[in-house]
N, C-alpha and C positions, 0 to 999 in steps of 0.2 A: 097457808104456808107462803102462799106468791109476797106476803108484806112483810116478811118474817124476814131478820136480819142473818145470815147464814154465813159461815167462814169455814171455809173448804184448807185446810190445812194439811200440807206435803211437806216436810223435811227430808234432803237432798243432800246426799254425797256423792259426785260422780254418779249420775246416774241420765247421762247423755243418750246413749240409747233408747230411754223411754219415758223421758219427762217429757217431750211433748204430746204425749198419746195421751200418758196419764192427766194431765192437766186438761185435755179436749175432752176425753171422757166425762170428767168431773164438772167441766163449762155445760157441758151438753146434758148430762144427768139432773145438772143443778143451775138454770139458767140465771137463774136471780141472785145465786151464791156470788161470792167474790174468795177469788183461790188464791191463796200465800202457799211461794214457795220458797222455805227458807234454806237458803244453802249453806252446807257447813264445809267451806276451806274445800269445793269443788275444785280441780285443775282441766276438767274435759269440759270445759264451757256448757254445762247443766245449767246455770243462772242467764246464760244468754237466750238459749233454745225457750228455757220456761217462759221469760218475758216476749219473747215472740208470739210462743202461744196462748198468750192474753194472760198470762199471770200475776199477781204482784210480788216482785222478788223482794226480800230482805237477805239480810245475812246475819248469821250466828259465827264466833268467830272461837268461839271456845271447844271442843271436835267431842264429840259425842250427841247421840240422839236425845238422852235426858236434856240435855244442854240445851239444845237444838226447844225443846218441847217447851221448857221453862220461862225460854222468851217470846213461844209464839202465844202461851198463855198468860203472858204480862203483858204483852204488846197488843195485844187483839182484844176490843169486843164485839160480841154478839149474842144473839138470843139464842143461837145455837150453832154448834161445831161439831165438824166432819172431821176427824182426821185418817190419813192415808200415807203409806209407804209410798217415792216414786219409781217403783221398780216393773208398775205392773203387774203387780201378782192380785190384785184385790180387784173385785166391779166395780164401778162405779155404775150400776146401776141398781146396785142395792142401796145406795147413796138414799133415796130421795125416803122410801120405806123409815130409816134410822132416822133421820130428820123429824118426820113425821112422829114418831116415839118421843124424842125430846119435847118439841114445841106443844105438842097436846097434855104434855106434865107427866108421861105413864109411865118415865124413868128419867134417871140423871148420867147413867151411862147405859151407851148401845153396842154391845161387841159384834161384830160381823165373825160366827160362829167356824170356822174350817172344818173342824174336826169332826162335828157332826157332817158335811158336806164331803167332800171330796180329796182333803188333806192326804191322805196316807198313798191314797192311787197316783197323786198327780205329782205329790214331791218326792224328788227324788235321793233322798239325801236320809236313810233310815234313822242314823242317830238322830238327827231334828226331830223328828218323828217320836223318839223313843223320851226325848226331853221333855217334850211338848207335854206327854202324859203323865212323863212325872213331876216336873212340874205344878201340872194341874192336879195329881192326885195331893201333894204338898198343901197346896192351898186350901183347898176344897178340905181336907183333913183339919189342920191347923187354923183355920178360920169357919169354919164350920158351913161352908157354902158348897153349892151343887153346882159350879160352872162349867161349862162345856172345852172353851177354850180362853187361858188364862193370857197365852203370848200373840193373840192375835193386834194387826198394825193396822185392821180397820174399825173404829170408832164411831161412836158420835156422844156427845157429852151438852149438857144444859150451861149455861152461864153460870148458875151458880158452883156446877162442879168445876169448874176451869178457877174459879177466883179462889177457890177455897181449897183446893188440891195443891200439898207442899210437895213439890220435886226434891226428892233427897238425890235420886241415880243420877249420873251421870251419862250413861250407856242403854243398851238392848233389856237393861233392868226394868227400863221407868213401864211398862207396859203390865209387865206381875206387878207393882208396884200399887198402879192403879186398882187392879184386883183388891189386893189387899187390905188399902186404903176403903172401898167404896164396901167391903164387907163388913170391917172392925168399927166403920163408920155407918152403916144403916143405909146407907147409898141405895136407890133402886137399880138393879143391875136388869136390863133385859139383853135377849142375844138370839141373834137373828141367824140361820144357816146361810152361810155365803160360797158359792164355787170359791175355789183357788186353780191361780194360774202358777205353773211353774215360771220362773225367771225366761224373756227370752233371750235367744243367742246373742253374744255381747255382752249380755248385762250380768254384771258377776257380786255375789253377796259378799256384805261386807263383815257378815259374820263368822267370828269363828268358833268355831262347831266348841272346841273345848274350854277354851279360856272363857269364850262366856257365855260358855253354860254355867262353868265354877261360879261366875259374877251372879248369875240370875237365883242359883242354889242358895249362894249367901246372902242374896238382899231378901231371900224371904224369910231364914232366921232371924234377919233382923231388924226387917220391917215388920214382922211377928212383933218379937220384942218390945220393938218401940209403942208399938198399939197399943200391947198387954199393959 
């Protein structure tokens, strides 16, 4: 793995309180990796703090996560990718394990599992909670797969799933999206149990809880669809 080309990938919204953690975490889990952090239309100087912390910053200039996702996987090669939220809720010390699954060929996507781990005790936010499962009961139904956690925002993915993976979402979709994509398609899916950190103080999600949820419910009718 030490020769093994590796891209540690974070996409960034305001997330000043703990993009430099998350980016030393992921330097130090993955020393040989090289970390993009792409910010989307930040205003609390997130792209400066990253570049300090040895990051390489870009910019997505179009505002959503799918967005954000679409050019870090046009713009990037590697023989394998990490990807991560910089919010600090994910290790970076399961980082190096997921890596390992990809470059030895034993899958094409690695989910960093919550749900099996620690999700429900540590997040505090119950509807998330109650999404997350039905979500996953959706997919797992409707694609005929046994996954654990469908929404999770730690990864890791082979090269040739990044070049061959069409971004339809635009938002907190593109993540089921994947799911569903790597089922309909034969994809090796493996999924690893990872702790979750609740958000720390300051740091505030960008999601919201109803509107898209509605977004996530719908792209899986119809990224169903479009597979079928």
């Amino acid at each position: 793995m030490n020769d093994a080309n590796i891209a540690v990938l974070i996409p960034c919204y305001n997330e000043a309180p703990t993009v430099e953690k998350v980016v030393r975490d992921f330097r130090r889990a993955l020393p040989q990796a090289t970390v993009y952090v792409y910010d989307n239309n930040s205003t609390d100087g997130t792209d400066e703090i990253a570049q300090r912390a040895g990051a390489v910053v870009r910019y997505e200039k179009a505002q959503g996560k799918g967005n954000v996702i679409r050019s870090m996987f046009r713009d990037i090669d590697a023989d394998c990718y990490v990807m991560a939220d910089g919010d600090d809720t994910y290790p970076a010390e399961s980082a190096p394990a997921m890596a390992e699954l990809i470059l030895s060929g034993q899958a094409d996507m690695v989910i960093g599992d919550r749900l099996s781990s620690n999700y429900f005790t540590e997040n505090g936010r119950a509807f998330h909670g109650f999404g997350n499962k039905l979500v996953r009961f959706l997919v797992n139904l409707l694609c005929r797969g046994d996954l654990h956690d469908v929404m999770s925002g730690l990864r890791a993915f082979s090269r040739s799933f990044v070049k061959d993976f069409p971004v339809y979402s635009d938002g907190f979709q593109v993540e089921t999206e994947m799911a569903i994509y790597s089922l309909k398609k034969g994809r090796v899916i493996r999924e690893i149990p990872v702790p979750y950190r609740e958000r720390p103080a300051g740091s505030v999600s960008k999601l919201n809880t109803v509107k898209d949820g509605f977004r996530v419910l719908a792209a899986v009718a119809k990224m169903t669809a479009r597979y079928r």
